[in-house]
PASEBA-1860 file (N, C-alpha, C; in nm, 3 decimals):
! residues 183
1> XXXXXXXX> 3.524/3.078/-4.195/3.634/3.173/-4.202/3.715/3.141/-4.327 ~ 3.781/3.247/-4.399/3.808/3.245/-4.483/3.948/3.181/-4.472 ~ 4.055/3.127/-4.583/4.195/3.038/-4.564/4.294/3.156/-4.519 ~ 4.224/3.349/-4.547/4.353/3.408/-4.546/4.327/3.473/-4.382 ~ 4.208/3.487/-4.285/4.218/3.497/-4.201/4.234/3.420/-4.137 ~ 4.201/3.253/-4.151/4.269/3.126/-4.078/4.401/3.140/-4.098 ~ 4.519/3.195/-4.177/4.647/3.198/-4.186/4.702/3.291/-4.097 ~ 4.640/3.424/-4.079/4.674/3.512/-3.956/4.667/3.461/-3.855
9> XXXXXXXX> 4.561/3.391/-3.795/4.526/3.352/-3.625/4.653/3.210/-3.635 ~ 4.737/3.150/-3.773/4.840/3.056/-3.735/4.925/3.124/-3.758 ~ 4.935/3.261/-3.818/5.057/3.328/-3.811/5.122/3.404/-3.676 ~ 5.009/3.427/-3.612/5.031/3.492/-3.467/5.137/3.399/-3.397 ~ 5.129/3.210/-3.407/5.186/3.157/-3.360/5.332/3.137/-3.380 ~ 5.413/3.231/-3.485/5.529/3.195/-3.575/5.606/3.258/-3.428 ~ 5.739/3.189/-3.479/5.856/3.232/-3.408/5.915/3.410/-3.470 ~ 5.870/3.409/-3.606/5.902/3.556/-3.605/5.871/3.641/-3.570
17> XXXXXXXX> 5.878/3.784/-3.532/5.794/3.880/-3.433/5.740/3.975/-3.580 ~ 5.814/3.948/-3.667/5.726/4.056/-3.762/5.602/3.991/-3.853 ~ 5.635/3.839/-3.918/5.468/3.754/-3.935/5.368/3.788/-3.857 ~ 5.422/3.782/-3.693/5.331/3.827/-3.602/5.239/3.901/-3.566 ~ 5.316/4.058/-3.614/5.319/4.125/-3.586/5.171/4.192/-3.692 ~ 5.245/4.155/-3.803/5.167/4.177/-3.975/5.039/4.105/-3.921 ~ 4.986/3.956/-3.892/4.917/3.906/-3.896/4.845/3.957/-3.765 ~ 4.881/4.008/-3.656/4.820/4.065/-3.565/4.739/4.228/-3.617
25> XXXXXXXX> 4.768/4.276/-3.688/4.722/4.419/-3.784/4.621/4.388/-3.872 ~ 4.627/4.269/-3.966/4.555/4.203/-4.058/4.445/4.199/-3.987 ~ 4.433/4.101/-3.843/4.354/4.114/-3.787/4.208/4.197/-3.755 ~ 4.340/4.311/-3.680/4.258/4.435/-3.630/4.160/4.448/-3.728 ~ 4.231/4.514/-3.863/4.168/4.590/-3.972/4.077/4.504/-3.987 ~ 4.051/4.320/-3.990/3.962/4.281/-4.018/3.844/4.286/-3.924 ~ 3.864/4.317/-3.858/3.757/4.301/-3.714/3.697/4.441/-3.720 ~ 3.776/4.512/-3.786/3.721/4.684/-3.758/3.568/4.677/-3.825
33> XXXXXXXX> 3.504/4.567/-3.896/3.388/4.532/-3.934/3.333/4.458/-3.881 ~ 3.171/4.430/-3.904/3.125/4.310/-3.862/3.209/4.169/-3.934 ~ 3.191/4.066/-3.877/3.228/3.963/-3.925/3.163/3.798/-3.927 ~ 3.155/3.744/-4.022/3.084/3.637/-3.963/3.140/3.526/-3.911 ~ 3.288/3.522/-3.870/3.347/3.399/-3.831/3.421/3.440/-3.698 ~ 3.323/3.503/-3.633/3.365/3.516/-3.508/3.333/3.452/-3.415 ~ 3.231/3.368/-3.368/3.265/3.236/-3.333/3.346/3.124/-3.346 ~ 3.388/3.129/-3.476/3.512/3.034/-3.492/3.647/3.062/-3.410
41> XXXXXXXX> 3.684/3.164/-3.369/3.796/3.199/-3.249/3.761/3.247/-3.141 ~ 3.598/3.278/-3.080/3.595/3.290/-2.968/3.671/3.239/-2.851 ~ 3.603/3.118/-2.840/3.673/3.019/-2.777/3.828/2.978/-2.692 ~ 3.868/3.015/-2.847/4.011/3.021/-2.844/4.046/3.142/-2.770 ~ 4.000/3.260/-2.828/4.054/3.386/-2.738/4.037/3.410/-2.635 ~ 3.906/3.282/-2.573/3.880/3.344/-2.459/3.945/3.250/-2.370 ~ 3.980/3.176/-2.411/4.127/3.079/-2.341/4.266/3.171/-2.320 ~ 4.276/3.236/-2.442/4.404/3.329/-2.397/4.452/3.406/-2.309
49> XXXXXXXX> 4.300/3.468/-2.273/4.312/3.535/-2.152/4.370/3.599/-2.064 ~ 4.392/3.402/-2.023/4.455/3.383/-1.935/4.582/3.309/-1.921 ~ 4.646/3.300/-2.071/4.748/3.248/-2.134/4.854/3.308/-2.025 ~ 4.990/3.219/-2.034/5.128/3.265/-1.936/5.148/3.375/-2.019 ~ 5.162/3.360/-2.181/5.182/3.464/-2.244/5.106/3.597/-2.240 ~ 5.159/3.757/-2.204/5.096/3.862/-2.229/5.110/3.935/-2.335 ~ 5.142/3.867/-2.415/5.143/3.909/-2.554/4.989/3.826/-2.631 ~ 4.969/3.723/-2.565/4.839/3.620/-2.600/4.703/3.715/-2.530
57> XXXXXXXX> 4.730/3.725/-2.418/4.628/3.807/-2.345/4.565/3.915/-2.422 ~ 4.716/4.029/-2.435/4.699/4.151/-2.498/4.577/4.137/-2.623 ~ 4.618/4.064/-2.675/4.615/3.985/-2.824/4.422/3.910/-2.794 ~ 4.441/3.851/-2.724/4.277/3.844/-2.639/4.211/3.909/-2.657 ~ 4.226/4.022/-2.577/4.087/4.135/-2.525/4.124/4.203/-2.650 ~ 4.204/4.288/-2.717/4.195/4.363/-2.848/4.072/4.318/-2.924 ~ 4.094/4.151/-2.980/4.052/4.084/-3.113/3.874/4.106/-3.045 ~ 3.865/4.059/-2.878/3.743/4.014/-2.866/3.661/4.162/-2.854
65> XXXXXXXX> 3.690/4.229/-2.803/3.666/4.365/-2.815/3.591/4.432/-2.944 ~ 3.694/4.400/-3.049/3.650/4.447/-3.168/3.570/4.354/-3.229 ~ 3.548/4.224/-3.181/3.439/4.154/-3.249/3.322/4.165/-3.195 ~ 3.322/4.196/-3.085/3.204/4.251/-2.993/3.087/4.277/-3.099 ~ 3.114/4.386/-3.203/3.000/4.384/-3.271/2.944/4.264/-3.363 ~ 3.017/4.162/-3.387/2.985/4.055/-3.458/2.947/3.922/-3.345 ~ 2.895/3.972/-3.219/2.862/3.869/-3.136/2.692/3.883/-3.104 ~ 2.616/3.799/-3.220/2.481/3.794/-3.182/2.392/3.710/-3.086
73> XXXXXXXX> 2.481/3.682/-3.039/2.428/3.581/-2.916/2.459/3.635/-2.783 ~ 2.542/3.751/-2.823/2.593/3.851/-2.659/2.658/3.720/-2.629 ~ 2.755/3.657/-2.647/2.820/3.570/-2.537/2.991/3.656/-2.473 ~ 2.950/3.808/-2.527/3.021/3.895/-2.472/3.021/3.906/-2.317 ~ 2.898/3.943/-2.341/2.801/3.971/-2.198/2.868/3.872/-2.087 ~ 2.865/3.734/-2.106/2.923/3.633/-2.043/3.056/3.681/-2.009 ~ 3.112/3.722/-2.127/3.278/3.687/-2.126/3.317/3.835/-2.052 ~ 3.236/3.880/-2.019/3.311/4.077/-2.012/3.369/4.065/-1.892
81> XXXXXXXX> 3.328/3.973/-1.815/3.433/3.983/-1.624/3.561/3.984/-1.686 ~ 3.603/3.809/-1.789/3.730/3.765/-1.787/3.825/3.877/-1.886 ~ 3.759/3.934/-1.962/3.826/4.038/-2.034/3.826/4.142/-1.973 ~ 3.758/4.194/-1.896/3.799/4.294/-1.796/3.937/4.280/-1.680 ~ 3.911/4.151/-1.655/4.051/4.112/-1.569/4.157/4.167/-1.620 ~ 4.159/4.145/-1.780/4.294/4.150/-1.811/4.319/4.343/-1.838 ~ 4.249/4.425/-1.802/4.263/4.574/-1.798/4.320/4.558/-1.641 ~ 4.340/4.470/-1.570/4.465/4.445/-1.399/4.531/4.370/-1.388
89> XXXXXXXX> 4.606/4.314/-1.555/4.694/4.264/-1.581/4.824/4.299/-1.499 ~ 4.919/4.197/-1.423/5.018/4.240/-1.399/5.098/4.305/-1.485 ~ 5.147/4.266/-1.600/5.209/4.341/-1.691/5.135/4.452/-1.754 ~ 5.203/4.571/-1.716/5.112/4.709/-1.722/5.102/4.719/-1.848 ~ 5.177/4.678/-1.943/5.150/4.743/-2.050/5.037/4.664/-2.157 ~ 5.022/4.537/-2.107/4.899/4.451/-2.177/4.762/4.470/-2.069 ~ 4.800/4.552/-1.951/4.656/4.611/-1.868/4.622/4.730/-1.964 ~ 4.751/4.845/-1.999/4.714/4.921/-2.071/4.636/4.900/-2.180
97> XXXXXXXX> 4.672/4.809/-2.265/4.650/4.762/-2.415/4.472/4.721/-2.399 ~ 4.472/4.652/-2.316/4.332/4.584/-2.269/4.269/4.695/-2.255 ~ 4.258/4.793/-2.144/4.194/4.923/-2.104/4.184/5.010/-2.201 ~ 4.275/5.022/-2.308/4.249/5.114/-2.428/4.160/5.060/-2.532 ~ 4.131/4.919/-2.516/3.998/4.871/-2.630/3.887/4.849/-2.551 ~ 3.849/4.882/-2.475/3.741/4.798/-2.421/3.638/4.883/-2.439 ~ 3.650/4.992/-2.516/3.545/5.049/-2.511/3.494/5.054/-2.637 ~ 3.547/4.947/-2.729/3.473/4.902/-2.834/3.419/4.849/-2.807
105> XXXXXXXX> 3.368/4.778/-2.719/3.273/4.695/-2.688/3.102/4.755/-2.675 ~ 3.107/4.875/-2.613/3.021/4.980/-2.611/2.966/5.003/-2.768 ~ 3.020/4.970/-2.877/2.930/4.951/-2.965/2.861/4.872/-3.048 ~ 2.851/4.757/-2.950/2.777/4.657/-2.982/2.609/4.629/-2.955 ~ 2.655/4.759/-2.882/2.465/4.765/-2.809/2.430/4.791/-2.701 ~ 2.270/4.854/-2.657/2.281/4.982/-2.560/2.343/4.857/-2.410 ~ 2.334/4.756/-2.422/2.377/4.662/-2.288/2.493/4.650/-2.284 ~ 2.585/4.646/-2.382/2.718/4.671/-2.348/2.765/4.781/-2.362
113> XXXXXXXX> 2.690/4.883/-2.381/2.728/5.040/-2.361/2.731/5.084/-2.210 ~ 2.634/5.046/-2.182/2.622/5.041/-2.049/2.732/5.026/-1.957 ~ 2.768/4.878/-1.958/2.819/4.794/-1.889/2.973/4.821/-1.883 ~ 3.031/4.900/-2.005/3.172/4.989/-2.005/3.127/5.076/-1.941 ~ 3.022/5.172/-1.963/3.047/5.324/-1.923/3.089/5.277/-1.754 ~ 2.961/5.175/-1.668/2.951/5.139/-1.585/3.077/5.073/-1.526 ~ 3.158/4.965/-1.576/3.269/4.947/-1.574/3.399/5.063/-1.566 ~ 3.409/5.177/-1.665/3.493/5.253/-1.656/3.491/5.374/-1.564
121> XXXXXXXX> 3.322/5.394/-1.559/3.336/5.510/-1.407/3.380/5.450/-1.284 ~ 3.355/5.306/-1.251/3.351/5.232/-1.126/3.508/5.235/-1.111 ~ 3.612/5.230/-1.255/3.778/5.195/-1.226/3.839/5.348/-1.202 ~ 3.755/5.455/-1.231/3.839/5.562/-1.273/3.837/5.596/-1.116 ~ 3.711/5.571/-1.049/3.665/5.638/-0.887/3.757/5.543/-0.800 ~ 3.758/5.429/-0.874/3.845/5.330/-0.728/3.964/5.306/-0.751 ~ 4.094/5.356/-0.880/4.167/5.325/-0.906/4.299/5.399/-0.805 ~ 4.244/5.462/-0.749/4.359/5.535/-0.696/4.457/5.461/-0.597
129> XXXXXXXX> 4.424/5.374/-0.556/4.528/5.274/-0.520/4.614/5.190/-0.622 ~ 4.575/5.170/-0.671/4.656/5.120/-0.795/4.783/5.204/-0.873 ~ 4.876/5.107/-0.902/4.988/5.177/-0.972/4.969/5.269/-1.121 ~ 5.071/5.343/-1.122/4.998/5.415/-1.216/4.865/5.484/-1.235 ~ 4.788/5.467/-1.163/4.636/5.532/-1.137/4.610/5.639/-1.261 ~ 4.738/5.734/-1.256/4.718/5.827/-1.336/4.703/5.813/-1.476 ~ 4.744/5.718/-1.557/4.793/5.643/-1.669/4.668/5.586/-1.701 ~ 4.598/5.536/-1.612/4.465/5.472/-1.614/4.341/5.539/-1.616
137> XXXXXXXX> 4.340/5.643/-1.510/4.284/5.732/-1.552/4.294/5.836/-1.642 ~ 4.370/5.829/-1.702/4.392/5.905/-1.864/4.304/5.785/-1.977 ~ 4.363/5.681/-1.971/4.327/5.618/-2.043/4.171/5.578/-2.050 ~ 4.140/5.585/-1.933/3.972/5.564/-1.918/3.898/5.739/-2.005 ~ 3.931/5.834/-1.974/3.871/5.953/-2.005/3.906/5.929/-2.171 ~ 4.009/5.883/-2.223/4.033/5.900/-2.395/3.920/5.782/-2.390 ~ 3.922/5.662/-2.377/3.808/5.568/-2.406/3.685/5.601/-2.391 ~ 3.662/5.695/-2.312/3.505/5.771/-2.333/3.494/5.859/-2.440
145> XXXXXXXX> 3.585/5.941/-2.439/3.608/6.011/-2.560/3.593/5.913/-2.735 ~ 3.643/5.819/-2.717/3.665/5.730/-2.848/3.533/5.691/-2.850 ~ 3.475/5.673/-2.726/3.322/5.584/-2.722/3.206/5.669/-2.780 ~ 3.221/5.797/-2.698/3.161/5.948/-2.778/3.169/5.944/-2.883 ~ 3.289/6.001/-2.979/3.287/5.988/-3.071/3.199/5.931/-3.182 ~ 3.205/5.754/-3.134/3.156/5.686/-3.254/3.043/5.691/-3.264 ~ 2.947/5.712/-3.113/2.846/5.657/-3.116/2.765/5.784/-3.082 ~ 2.839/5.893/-3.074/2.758/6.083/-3.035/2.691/6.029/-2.969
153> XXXXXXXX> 2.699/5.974/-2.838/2.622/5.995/-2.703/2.674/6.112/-2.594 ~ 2.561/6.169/-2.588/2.601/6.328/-2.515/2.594/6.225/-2.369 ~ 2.539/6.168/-2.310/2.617/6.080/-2.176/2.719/6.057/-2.143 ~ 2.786/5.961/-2.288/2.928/5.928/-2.237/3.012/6.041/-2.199 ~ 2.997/6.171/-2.278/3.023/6.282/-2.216/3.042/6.307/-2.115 ~ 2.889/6.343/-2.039/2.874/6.379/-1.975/2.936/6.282/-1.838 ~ 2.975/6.219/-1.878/3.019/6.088/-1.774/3.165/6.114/-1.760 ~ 3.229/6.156/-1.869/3.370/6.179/-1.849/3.404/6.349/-1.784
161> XXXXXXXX> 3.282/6.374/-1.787/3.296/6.535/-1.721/3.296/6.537/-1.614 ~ 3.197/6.448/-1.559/3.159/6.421/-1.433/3.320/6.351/-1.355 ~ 3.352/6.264/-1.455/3.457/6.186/-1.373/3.595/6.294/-1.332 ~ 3.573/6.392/-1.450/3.688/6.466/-1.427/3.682/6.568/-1.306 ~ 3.587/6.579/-1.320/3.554/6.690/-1.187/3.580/6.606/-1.043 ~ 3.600/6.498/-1.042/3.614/6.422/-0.921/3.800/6.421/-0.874 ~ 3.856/6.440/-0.981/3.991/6.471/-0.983/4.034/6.572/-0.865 ~ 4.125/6.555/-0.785/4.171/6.653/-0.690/4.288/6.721/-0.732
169> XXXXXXXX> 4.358/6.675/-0.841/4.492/6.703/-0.875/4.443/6.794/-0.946 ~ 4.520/6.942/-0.960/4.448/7.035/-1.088/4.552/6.982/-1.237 ~ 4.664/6.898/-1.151/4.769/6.912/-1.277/4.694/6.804/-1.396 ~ 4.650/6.690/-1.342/4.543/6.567/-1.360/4.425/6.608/-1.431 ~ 4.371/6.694/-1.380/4.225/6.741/-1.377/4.283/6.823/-1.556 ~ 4.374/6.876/-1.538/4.378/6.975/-1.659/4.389/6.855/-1.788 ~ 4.513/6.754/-1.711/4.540/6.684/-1.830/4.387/6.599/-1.862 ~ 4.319/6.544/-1.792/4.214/6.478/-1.840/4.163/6.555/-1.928
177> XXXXXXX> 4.126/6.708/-1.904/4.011/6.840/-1.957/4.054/6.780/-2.090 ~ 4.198/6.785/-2.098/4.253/6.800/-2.275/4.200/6.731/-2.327 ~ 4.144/6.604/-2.320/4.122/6.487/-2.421/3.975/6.533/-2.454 ~ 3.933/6.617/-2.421/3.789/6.674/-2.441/3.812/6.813/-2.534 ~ 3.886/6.862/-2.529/3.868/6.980/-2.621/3.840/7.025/-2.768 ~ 3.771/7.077/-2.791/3.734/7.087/-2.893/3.637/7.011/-2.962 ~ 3.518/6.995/-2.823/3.440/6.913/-2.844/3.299/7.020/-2.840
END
């Protein structure tokens, strides 16, 4: 790894929230590629997890998510329970954060394509006990949508069509339709 992405993963640790903040972005954008020093923070991220901090967590599943494609050993595959946990994060808004990347993972290959689609139909059908349900199930139908997108699989589609039609709410049902239009 290079000295200026080893300076981000110690900048995350600063007491300021905007170093942080910068070096948490630096990140992203760097990960939005393959990479070859993604083993060098596996480890680490996958310790975070389960950090007290949910800002560490959040910060977790994002980075590992997007490195997904730079993991040739699949030790994704391994790790996908504990990063899935954190999409039932108590703190909703780092469950949110988690649940809105995970479907980068889906383009790492047809086994972890799978294993989201499979993962996200299984949360969208059983979530309805859960708080917010609705929020979640929004967020699962845009992550198919994002997953579509990249990878033009007429399935994932067809998977979010399917899920929507399972909707009883028409007010729900309409808002899901939207994230599909103009497709």
């Amino acid at each position: 790894m290079d000295k200026v992405i080893e300076s981000y993963f110690q900048d995350l640790e600063s007491q300021d929230k905007n170093i942080q903040y910068k070096a948490y972005q630096q990140i992203m954008t760097a990960t939005e590629e393959k990479v070859d020093w993604a083993y060098e923070v596996w480890d680490r991220l996958k310790n975070n997890l389960t950090d007290r901090d949910n800002h560490k967590r959040s910060q977790a599943v994002q980075f590992l998510c997007n490195l997904a494609k730079s993991d040739p050993e699949g030790r994704l595959l391994e790790d996908f329970h504990a990063i899935w946990e954190v999409t039932k994060d108590q703190k909703f808004v780092t469950a949110r954060h988690s649940l809105q990347s995970i479907w980068k993972i889906g383009l790492a290959g047809t086994v972890q394509k799978e294993l989201v689609l499979k993962s996200l139909a299984s949360r969208f059908i059983n979530s309805t006990h859960e708080k917010n349900f609705t929020l979640i199930r929004f967020d699962i139908i845009q992550s198919l949508r994002n997953l579509s997108d990249e990878i033009k699989d007429e399935k994932v589609k067809q998977i979010a069509l399917e899920l929507i039609e399972k909707e009883e709410d028409p007010k729900y049902k309409k808002k899901y339709a939207s994230v599909w239009k103009n497709v």
